[in-house]
N, C-alpha and C positions, 0 to 999 in steps of 0.2 A: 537370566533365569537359569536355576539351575538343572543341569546335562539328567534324564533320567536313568536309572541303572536299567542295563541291559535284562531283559527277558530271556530264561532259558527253560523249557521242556522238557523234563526227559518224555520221551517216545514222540515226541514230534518233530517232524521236519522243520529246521532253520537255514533259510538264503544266507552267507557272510558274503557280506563285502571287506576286502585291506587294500588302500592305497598303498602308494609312495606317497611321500612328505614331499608337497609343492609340487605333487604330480613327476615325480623323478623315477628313475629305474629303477623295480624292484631286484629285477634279471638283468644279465648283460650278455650271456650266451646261454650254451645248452648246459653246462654246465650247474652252472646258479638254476637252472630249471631241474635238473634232475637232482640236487641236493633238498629244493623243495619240496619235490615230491617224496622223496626219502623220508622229509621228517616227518611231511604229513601222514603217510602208512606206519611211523615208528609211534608217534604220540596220537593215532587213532587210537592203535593198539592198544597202548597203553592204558588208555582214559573213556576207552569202552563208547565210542562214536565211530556210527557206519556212515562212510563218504559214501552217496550215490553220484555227482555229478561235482564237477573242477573246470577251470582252464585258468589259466597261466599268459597276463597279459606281458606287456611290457612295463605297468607301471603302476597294475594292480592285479589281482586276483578272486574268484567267483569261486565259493563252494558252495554244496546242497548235503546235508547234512542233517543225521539224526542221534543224540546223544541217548544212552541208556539212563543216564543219571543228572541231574537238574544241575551237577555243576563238569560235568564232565565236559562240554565243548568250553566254558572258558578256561579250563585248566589246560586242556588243549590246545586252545591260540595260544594262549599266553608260553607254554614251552616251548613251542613251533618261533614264533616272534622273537623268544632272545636267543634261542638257538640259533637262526638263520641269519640275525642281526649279526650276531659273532661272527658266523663263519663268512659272512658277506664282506664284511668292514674289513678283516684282517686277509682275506683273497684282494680285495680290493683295495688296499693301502689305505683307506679312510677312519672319519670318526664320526661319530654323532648318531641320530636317529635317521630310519629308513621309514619309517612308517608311520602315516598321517594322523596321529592320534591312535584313538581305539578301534578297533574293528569293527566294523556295522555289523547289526544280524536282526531279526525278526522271524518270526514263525508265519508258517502258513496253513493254509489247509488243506489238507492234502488231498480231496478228492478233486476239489478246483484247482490250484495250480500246484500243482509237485509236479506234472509232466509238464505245464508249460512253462515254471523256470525250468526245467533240463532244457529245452528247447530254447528258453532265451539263454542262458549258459554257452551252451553250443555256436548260437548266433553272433554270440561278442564277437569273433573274429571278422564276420562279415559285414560284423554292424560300421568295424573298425576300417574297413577297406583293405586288409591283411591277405586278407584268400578272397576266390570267389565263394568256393562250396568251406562248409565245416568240417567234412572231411580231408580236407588238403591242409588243415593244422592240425600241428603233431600234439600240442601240449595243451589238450584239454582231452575230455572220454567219451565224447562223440566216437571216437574208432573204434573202444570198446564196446560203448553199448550197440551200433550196428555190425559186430563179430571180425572186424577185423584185424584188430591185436587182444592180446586176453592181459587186462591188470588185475590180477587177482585181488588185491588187496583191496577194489572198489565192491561195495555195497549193494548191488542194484533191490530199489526199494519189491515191496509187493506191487504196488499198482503197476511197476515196468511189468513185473511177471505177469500180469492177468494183458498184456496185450495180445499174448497169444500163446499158446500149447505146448507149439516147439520153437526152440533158440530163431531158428529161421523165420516163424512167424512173428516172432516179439522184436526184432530185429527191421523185418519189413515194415510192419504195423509203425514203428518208433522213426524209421527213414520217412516214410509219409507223414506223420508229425511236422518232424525239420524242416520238410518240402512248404510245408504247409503255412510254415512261419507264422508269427501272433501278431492280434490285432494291434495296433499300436496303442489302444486303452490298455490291457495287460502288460506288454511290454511296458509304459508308463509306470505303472502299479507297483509291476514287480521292482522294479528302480528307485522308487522313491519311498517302498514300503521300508527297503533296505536300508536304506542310506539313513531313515529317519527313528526305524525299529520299532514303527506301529504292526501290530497283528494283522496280520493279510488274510482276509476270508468273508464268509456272510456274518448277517447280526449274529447268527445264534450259534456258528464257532466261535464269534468274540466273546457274543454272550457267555459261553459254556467256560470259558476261560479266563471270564473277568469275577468267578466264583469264584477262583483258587489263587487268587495275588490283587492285592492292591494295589498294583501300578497300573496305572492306565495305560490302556490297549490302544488304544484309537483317540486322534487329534478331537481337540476341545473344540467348542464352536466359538468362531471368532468374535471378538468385540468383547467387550467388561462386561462383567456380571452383572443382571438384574439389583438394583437398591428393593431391597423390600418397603413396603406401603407401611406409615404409620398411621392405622386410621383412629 
């Protein structure tokens, strides 16, 4: 069956997912980490997408993501992807592809889960056994968004803002979130929304969204089609 094209919004929020190929290293030190992040503040810029939420695995990476313009995030991976490929492969003596195909993404909704993927974002590390807390890794924005390093060049959406007044407040209010951790149905969701590129939300944000594209939002009901009745 054939792969459907990727879905993109401008002014909505989109989860990406990008492996490694055969599950291999994307990074190998701090270095390949912070060359990452570079491109991704240089071709946000560029391509007019606001990062609100990142982290930087070993062998893949999570961003949370709102593009101004309906092709601005893939014009985006895609510069980021052979940018980082080059400089990867020629640091590292190698050749071939780094990256598992295409990059997953799908949209969400954002009054349901936009703060709870930041929170499963944040979580990869702990989900992975890496740290205990999310604030003891360095390479995701968990530190930013509870005030402890400042990356300007991240996004924080509105709904972070309305958690609270002052920086101090939206900061507490967001640390109780992470504390709080998701139920494992959303954690699920958010996972397999991504990976598969179905629209993540209620009927009537799919709804309102399956007006403006004919590609289908949301998985088909299993088993073959009805034969219609000759009578």
């Amino acid at each position: 069956m054939a792969r459907q094209p990727r879905l993109t919004v401008a002014a909505y929020p989109h989860h990406v997912i990008q492996r490694g190929n055969d599950r291999q290293a994307i990074v190998r030190d701090d270095a390949d980490r912070e060359r990452l992040l570079a491109l991704w503040q240089e071709h946000a810029l560029t391509f007019k997408v606001a990062i609100h939420a990142y982290v930087i695995m070993d062998n893949h990476f999570h961003l949370l993501l709102t593009p101004e313009t309906d092709d601005g995030l893939p014009q985006m991976m895609q510069a980021v992807g052979r940018a980082y490929v080059r400089y990867f492969n020629l640091r590292h003596q190698r050749t071939g592809t780094l990256w598992e195909g295409r990059y997953r993404s799908n949209l969400i909704e954002t009054e349901r889960y936009l703060l709870a993927c930041m929170v499963y974002i944040d979580l990869n590390p702990v989900r992975a056994g890496m740290v205990a807390q999310p604030v003891d890794f360095k390479w995701s924005s968990h530190r930013h968004c509870i005030g402890q390093v400042n990356d300007p060049w991240l996004k924080p959406h509105a709904l972070f803002w309305g958690l609270g007044n002052t920086p101090f407040a939206r900061e507490a209010a967001y640390v109780e979130l992470v504390q709080t951790g998701l139920v494992q149905g959303d954690q699920n969701q958010l996972t397999q929304s991504a990976l598969s590129g179905w629209a993540l939300g209620s009927a009537d944000f799919v709804g309102g969204l399956q007006q403006n594209t004919s590609r289908r939002l949301v998985p088909g009901k299993a088993g073959r089609p009805l034969k219609k009745r000759l009578d």
